[in-house]
N, C-alpha and C positions, 0 to 999 in steps of 0.2 A: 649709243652711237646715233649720229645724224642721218638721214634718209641719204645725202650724200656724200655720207663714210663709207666705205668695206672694212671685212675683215676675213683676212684667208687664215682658215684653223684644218689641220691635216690628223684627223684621228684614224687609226689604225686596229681595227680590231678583228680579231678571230673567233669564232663559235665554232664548239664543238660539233662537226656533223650529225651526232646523235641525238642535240637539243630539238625538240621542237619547232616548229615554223614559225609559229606563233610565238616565241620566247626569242628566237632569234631577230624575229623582226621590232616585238617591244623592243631588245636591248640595241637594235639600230635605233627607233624611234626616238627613246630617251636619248640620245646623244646629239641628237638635233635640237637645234637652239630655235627659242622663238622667234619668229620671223626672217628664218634663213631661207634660202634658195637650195632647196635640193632637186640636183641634175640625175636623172638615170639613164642608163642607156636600155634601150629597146624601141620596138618597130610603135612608132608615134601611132595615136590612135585612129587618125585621119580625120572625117568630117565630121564620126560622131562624137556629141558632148563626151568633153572628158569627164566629167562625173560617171554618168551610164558606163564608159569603158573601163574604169578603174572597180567596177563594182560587179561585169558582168564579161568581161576578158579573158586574157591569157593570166597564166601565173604570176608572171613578173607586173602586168596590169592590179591584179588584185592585191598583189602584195603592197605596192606603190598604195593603193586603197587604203589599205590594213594601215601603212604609216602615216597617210595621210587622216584617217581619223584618230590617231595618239597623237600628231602635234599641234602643235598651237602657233596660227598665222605664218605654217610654212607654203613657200610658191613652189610647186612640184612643177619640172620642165623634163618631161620622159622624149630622150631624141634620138634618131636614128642615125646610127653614124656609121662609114663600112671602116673596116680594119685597117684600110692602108690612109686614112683621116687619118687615125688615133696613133699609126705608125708616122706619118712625117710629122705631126704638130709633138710627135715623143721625142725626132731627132732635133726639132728644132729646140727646142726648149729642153734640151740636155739629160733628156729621164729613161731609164731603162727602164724597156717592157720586156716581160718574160719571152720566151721566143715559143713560138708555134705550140709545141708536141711539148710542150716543158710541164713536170709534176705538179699536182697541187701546190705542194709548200712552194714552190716556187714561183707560181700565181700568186698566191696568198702575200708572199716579199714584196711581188710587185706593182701589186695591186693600186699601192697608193701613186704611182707614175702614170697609170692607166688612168683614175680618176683625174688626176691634171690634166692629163690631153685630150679627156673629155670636156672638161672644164674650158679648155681654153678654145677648143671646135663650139662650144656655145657661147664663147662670148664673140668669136668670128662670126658666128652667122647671123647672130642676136641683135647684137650692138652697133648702134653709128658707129664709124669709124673713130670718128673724134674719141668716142668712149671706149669703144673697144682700145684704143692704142694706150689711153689710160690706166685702162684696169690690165692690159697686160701690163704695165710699166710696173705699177704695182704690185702683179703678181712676179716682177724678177726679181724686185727688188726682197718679195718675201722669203722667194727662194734662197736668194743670197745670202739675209738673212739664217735661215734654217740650217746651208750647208753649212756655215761659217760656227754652230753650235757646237759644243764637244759631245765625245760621243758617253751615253750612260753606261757605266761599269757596275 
């Protein structure tokens, strides 16, 4: 692909609680493509180098680390976002989030509508306009796209 192409790919996966950290986060790693833009949510690291924080942080910091030395030419963007973001950019762009108090497995379903409306609060705050209005257009059109799939039996 060209440096002014996208591409929206939506993988979905669960690990068993009882694997390892370390196993769990390879089997994140491997499913990241080289030179993708992986988005995470948590509290930004602030002034200090992100290298130093990814290496000597919080959990969610060092893990972000851990992935970040198994890939290859990926741009890690760790952002802070509050819950009621991630709740209007869910109702705008038509995606269910689990509600509050809702069970694991039901986190785990919803997981991938969560990551969308992370996705789309970073390209809001990221992106010229001009671009951001693009790369949403393209991310409705993917959605539409996606819904429009049948479903696997």
């Amino acid at each position: 692909m060209g440096e002014d192409e996208m591409q929206f790919e939506l993988v979905h996966k669960a690990f068993d609680c009882s694997m390892p950290r370390t196993e769990i986060l390879d089997g994140l790693a491997c499913r990241i493509p080289p030179g993708a833009t992986l988005i995470t949510r948590g509290a930004a690291p602030g002034p200090n180098d992100l290298r130093n924080a990814l290496t000597t942080g919080t959990d969610c910091e060092a893990d972000v680390g851990f992935i970040a030395r198994r890939t290859d030419r990926v741009s890690i963007h760790m952002i802070d976002c509050a819950d009621e973001q991630i709740e209007d950019l869910a109702t705008r762009f038509d995606l269910q989030l689990a509600s509050g108090g809702a069970l694991l497995a039901e986190r785990c379903r919803r997981a991938p509508s969560e990551v969308q409306a992370l996705w789309a609060n970073f390209v809001c705050a990221i992106c010229e306009i001009h671009e951001a209005r693009m790369l949403i257009a393209a991310f409705r059109a993917w959605q539409a796209l996606e819904k429009a799939k049948p479903l696997p039996f």
